[in-house]
C-alpha positions, 0 to 999 in steps of 0.5 A: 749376119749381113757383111757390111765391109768387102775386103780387097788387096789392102784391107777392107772397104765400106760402100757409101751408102751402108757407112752408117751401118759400118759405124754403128756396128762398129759401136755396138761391137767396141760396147761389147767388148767394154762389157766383156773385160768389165764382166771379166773384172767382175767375175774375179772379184766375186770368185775371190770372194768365195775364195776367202770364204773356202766356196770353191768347190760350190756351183756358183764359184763353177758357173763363174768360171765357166762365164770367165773362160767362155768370155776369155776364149771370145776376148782372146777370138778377137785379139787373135784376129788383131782387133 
């Protein structure tokens, strides 16, 4: 990944020139992060579902909770460096 942002004493700084740059990846990460806790949301309904209908030991109801803990571990990356 090419950094766009330096950091310094106070926080970080974007360069003039690459401020568009910073902008649009700023974007595309807040969308990621949407999709996340949408998918998040998602995945605890269907896994409810094959709850109720006793599939919990199925590969399916185990492939939703792998993609459930693997986006909470990526959720709780970003919440662990404050953003």
């Amino acid at each position: 990944m090419k950094r766009i942002t330096e950091k310094n004493e106070t926080g970080y700084v974007v360069p003039e020139q690459e401020k568009e740059a910073a902008l649009c990846r700023l974007g595309k990460f807040e969308d990621l992060w949407q999709e996340l806790e949408q998918e998040q949301l998602q995945l605890s309904a269907e896994m409810e579902q094959l709850r109720a209908a006793g599939k919990q030991n199925t590969v399916k109801f185990k492939e939703k909770m792998v993609k459930k803990l693997n986006n909470a571990t990526m959720l709780a990356a970003f919440q662990g460096r404050g953003l």
